[in-house]
C-alpha positions as CSV (number, residue, x, y, z in Angstrom):
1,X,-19.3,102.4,72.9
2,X,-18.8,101.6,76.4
3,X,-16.1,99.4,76.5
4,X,-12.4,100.4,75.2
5,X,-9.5,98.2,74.9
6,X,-5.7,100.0,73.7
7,X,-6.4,99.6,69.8
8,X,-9.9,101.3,70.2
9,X,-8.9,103.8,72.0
10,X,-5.7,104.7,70.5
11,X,-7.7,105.0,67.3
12,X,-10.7,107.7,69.1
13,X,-7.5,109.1,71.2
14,X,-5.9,110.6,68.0
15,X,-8.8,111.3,65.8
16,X,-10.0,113.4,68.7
17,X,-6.9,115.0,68.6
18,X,-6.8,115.3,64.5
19,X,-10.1,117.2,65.0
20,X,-8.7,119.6,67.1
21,X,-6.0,120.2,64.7
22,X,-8.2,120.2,61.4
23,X,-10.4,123.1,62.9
24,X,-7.4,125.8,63.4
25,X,-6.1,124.7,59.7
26,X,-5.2,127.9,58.2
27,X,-6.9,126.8,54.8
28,X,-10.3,126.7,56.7
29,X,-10.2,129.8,59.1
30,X,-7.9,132.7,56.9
31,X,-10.6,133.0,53.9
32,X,-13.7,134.4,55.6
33,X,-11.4,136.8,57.4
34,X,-9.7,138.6,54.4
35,X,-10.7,142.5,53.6
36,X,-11.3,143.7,50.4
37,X,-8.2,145.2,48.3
38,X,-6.7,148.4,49.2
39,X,-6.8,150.9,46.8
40,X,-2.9,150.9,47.3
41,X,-0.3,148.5,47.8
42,X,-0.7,145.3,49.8
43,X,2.1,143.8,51.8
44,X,1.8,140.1,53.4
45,X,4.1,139.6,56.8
46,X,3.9,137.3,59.5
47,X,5.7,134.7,61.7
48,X,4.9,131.6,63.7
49,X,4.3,128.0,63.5
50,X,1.1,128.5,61.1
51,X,2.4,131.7,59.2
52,X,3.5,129.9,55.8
53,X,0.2,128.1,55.5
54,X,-1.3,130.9,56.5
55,X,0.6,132.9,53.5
56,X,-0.7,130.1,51.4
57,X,-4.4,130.5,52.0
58,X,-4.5,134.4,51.7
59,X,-2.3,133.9,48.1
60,X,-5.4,131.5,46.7
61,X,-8.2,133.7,48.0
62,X,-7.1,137.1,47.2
63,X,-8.0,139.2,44.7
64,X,-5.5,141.4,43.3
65,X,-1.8,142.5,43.4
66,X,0.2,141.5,46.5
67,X,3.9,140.9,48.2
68,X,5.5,140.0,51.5
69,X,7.5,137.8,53.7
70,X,6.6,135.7,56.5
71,X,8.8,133.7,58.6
72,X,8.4,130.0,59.6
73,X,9.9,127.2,61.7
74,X,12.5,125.1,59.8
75,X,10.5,122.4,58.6
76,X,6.8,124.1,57.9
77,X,7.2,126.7,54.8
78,X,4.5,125.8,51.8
79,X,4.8,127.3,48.2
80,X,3.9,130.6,47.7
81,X,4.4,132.7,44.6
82,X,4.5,136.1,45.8
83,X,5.2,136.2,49.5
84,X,8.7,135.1,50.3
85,X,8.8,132.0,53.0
86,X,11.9,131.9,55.7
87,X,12.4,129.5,57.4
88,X,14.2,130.3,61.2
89,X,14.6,128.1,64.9
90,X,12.4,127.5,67.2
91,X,12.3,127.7,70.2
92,X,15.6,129.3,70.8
93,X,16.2,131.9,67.8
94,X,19.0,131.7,65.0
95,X,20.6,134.3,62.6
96,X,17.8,133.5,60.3
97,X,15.1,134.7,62.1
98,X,17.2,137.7,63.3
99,X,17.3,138.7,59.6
100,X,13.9,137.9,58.4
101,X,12.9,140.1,60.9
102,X,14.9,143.0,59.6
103,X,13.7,142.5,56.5
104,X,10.1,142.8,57.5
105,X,11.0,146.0,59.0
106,X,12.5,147.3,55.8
107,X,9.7,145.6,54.1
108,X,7.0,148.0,55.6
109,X,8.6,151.1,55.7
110,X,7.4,154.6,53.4
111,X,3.9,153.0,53.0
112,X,1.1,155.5,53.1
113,X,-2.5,155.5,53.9
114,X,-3.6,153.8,50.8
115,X,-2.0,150.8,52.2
116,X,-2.3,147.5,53.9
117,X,-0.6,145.5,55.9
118,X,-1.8,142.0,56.4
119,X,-0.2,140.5,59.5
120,X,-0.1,136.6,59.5
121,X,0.6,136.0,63.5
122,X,0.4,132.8,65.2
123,X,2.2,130.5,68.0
124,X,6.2,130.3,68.0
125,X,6.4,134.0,66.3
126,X,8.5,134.9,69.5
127,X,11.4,133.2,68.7
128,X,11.1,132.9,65.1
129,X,10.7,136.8,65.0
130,X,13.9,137.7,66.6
131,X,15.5,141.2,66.1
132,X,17.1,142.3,69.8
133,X,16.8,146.0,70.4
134,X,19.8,148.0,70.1
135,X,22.7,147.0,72.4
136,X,21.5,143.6,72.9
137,X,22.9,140.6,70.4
138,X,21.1,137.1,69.5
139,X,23.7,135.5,71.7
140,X,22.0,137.2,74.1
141,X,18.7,136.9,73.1
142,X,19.3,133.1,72.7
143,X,21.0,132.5,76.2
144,X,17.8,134.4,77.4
145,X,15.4,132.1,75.8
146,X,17.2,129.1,77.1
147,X,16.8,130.2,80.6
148,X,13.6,131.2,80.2
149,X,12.1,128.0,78.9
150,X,14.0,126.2,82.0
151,X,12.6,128.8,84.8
152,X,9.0,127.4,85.0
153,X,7.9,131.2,84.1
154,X,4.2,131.1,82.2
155,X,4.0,132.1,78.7
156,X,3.0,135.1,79.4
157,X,5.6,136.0,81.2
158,X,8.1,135.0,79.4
159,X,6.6,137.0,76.5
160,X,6.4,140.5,78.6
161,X,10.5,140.0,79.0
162,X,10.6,138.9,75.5
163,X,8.6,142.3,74.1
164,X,11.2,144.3,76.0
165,X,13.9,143.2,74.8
166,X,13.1,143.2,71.0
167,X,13.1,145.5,68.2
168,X,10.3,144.4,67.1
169,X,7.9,142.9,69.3
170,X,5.2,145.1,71.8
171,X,3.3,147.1,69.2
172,X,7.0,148.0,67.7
173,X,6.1,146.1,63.9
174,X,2.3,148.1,64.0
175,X,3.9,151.4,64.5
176,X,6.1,150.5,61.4
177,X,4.1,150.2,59.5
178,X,2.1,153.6,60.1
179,X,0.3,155.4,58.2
180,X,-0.9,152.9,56.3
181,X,-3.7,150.5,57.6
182,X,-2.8,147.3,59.3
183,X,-4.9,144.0,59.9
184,X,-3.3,141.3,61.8
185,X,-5.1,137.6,61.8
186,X,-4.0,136.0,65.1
187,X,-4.2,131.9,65.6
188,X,-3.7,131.7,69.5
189,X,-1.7,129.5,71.1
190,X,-1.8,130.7,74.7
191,X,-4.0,130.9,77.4
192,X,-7.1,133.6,77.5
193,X,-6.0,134.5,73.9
194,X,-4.5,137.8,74.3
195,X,-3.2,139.4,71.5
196,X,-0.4,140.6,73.5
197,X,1.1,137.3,74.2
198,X,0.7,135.8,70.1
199,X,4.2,136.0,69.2
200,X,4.8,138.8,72.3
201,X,2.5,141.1,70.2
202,X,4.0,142.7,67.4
203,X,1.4,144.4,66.0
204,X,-0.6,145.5,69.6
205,X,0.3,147.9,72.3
206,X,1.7,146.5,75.6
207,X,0.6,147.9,78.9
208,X,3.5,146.0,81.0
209,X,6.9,147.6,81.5
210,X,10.8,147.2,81.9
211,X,10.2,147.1,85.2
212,X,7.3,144.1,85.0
213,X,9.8,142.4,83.2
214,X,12.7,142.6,86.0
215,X,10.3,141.9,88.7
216,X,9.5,138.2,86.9
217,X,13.2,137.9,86.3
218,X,13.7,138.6,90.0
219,X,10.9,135.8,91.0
220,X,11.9,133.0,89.2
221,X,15.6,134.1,89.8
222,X,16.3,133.9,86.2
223,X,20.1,135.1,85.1
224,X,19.7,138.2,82.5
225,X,22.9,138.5,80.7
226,X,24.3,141.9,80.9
227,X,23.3,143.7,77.9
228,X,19.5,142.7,78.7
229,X,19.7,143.5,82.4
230,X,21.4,147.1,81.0
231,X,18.3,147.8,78.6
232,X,15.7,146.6,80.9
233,X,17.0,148.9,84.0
234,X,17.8,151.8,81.5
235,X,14.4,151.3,80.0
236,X,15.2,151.5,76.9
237,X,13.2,148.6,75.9
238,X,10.2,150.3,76.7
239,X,7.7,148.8,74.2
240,X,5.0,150.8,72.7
241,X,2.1,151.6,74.7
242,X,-1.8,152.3,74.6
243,X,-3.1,155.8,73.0
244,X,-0.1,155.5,70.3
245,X,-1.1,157.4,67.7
246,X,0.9,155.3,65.3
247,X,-1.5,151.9,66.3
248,X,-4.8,154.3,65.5
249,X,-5.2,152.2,62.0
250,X,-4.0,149.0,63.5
251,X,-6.5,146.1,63.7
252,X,-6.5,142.8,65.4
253,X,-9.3,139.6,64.6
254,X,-8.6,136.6,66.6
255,X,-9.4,133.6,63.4
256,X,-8.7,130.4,65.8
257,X,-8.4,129.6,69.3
258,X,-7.8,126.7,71.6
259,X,-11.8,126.8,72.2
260,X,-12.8,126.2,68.7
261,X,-10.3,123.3,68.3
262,X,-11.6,121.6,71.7
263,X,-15.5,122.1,70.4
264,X,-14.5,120.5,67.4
265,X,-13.1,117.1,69.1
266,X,-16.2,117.5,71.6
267,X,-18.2,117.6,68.5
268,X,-17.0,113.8,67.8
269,X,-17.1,112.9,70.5
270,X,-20.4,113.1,71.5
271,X,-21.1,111.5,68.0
272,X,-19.0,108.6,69.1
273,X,-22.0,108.3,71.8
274,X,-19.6,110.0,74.9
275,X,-20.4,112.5,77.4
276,X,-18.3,115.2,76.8
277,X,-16.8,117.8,78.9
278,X,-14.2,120.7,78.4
279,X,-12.3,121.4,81.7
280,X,-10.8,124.7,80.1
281,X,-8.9,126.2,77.2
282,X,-6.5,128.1,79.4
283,X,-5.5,125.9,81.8
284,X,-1.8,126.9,83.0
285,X,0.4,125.6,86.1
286,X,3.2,123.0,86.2
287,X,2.8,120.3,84.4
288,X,2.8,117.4,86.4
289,X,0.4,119.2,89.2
290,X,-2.3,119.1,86.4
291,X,-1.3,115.5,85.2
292,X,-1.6,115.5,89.3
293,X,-5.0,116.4,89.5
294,X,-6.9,115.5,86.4
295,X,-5.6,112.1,87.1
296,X,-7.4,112.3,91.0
297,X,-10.1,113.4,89.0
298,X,-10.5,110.5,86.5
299,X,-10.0,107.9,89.4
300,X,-12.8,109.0,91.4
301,X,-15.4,109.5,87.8
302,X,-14.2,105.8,86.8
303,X,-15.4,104.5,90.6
304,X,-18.0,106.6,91.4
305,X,-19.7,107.8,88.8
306,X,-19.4,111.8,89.9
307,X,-19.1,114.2,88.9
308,X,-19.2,113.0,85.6
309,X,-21.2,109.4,85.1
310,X,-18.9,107.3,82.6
311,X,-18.6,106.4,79.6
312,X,-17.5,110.1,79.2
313,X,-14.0,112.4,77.5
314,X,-12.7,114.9,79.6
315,X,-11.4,117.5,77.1
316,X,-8.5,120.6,78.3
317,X,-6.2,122.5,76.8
318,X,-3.9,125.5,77.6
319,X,0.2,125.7,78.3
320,X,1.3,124.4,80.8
321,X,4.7,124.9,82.2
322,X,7.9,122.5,82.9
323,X,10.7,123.4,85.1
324,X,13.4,121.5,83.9
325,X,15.5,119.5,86.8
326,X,16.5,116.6,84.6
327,X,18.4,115.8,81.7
328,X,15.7,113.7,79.9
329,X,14.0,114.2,76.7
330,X,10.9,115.9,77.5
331,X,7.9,118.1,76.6
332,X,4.9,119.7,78.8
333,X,2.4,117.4,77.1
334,X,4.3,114.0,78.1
335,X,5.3,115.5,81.1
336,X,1.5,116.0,82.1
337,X,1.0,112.2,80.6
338,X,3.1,110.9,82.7
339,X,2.4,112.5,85.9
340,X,-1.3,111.1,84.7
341,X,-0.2,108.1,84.7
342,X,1.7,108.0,88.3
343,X,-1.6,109.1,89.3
344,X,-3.9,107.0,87.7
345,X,-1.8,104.0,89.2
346,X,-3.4,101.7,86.0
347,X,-6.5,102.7,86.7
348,X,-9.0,100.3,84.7
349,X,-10.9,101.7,82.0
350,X,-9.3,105.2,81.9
351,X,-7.3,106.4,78.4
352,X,-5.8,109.4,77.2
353,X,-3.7,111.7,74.5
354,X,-1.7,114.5,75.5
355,X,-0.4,116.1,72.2
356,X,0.8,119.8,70.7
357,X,-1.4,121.1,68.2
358,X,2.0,122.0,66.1
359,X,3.2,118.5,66.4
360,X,6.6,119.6,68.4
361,X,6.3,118.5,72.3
362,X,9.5,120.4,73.8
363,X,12.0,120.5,71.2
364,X,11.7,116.9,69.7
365,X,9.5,116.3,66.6
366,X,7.1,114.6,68.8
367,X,3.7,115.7,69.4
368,X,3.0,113.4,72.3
369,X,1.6,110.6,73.5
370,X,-1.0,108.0,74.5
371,X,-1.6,106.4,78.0
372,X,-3.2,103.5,78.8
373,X,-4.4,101.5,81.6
374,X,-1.6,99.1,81.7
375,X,1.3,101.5,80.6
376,X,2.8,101.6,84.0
377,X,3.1,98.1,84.3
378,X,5.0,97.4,80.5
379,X,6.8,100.4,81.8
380,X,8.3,98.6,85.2
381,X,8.5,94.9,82.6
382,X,11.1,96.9,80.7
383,X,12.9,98.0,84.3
384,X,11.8,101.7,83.4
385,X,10.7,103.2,86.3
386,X,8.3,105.7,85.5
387,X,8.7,108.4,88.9
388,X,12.5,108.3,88.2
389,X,11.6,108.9,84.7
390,X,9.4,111.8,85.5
391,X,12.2,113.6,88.3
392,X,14.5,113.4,84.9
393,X,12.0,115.3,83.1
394,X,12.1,112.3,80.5
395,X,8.6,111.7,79.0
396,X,10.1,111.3,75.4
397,X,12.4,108.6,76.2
398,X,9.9,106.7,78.7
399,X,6.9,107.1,76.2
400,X,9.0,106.0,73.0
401,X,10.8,103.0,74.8
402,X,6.9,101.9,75.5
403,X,5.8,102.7,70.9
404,X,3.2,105.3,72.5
405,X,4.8,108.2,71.1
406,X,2.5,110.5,69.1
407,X,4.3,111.4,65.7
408,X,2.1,113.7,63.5
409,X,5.0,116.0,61.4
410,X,4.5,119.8,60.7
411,X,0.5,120.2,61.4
412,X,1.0,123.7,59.8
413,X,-1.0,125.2,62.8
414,X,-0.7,125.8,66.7
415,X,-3.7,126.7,69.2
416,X,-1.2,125.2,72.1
417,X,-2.3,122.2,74.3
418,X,-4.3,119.0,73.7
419,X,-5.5,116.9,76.6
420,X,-8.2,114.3,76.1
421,X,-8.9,111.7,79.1
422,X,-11.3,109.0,77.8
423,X,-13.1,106.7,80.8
424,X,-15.0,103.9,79.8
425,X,-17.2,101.5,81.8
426,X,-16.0,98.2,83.2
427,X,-16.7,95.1,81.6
């Protein structure tokens, strides 16, 4: 197919995007990872976005005894018989979390070396996992998060304050857990996958310090409320570190990424006769400066024919970031979209999704969106004007006042970012 109009595309838009989805599906990619039974106990923790379903699909495929507790967002839990589901906020943390977490902790203590730990991590375990270290409260730890998901900080970094501040996070659950032997199966949501920055590692050690994490509060002038700045300066949050003894039995397998979920919408892609190309898994920066700049790209392959000849899907994924300005309902993926669309400047011929893999863009129970050639100028018939919208950090509100909202509900998995710009040929 060369030639798309808004129904055809919509339609490839999304099932490129269900693809991408349907790889990192918990079901599919837990089994083949699973050890054999210990010849001791067997205890089943976790948290994230994907841990419940996670839960689920270790339940059905293992063979023997087993027990555990996992903690969820509000919304995505899935029977389980034996391993207890919580369900907790996300992204800024709640009591719930706060006490699942404790829980897990008293969950895996006096366990020996006959034992295993199976440690169900993926995306949205930070907040969901939420125990501060001593001194520190969840006010705190939620009046942190708030400013951190505002500051325009990368995930990453974020996570390194995060680790420090926790009594659980950086390595601290692992060493828990010790003597006995731990596996942890990690679905990534972030960019280069790093085990450290799944959930702000709770089962790894972490190399950064209390002093890393004041230099990134320092330069993105991020307020620490008292208690935080007090443990962080002490270093008392020091999290724990490589050579531990007590991670020598710990053991990390990475089970999904954002690669495989891009290859998989590549994969039908090309079967839908397009040239395919993936621009990157970890792709990171502000928002709309990548909305910026894949959108110059896609304008010069729809009239030129380089470097890319059309009809062809440019494929991306990653986290990007948003620093918030506005008060508009927003998210990174529709805040990419439209800054693609600003770009594009109803470019003819050029399409594209921008979507979470978890189905929550920002905090709305939105996924994302869909863009089309002429969604500027419905925008502007409807006096929405879409630069105003994009200074108020209001992709939500402008994409739902056009019906091009993405709605998908709890896809029970998360590998982060999904960007697909479709460019046909003109008629």
């Amino acid at each position: 197919m060369t030639n798309f109009n808004s129904d055809t595309a919509r339609r490839l838009l999304v099932s490129l995007f269900d693809a991408a989805v349907n790889a990192a599906q918990p079901a599919q990619c837990v089994p083949p990872h699973l050890p054999k039974p210990p010849s001791g106990r067997t205890i089943v923790i976790g948290a994230g976005k994907a841990s419940a379903a996670m839960a689920q699909a270790v339940e059905r495929h293992w063979e023997g005894p087993l027990e555990g507790l996992v903690v969820t967002r509000y919304g995505y839990a899935v029977p389980c018989e034996r391993i207890a589901i919580v369900e907790a906020a996300h992204p800024v943390p709640d009591a719930a979390g706060q006490e699942a977490a404790a829980r897990m902790l008293k969950l895996v203590q006096e366990l020996n070396e006959n034992d295993l730990v199976l440690c169900l991590i993926s995306g949205g375990g930070s907040s969901l996992l939420s125990l501060p270290a001593p001194g520190i409260t969840l006010e705190d730890k939620q009046a942190l998060n708030k400013t951190l998901l505002a500051s325009g900080a990368t995930i990453s970094e974020m996570n390194c304050i995060r680790r420090h501040v926790s009594a659980i996070k950086g390595g601290r659950l692992a060493a828990a857990c010790y003597p006995a032997k731990v596996l942890t199966l990690l679905i990534s949501d972030v960019p280069g996958d790093d085990p450290i920055d799944i959930a702000s590692g709770p089962t790894v050690s972490d190399p950064t310090t209390c002093d890393d994490a004041l230099a990134i509060a320092l330069r993105y002038g991020i307020a620490l409320p008292a208690n935080v700045e007090r443990v962080l300066r002490s270093g008392e949050g020091e999290t724990v570190k490589p050579g531990d003894p007590r991670l020598e039995r710990a053991e990390t397998r990475m089970i999904a990424t954002p690669r495989m979920a891009l290859e998989a919408s590549a994969r039908l892609g090309r079967q839908a006769g397009l040239s395919v190309h993936i621009l990157g898994d970890a792709i990171e920066g502000e928002a709309r400066d990548v909305g910026t700049v894949i959108g110059g790209m896609a304008k010069y392959i729809a009239r030129h024919g380089h470097p890319f000849e059309p009809p062809c899907l440019l494929l991306s994924g990653g986290e990007t970031t948003v620093t918030v300005r506005g008060k508009g309902r927003g998210g990174r993926n529709v805040e990419f979209l439209l800054s693609l669309g600003i770009a594009l400047n109803g470019e003819d011929d050029v399409y594209a999704i921008a979507c979470d893999t978890d189905g929550v863009d920002g905090q709305e129970d939105i996924a994302g969106a869909c863009l089309y050639p002429d969604t500027l100028r419905r925008a502007w018939a409807r006096g929405i004007q879409p630069k105003s919208s994009l200074a108020d950090n209001d992709g939500h509100g402008f994409f739902g006042a056009l019906g091009d909202s993405v709605t998908t509900g709890p896809t029970l998995t998360n590998v982060n970012d999904f960007r697909a710009v479709l460019i046909g040929k003109p008629e």
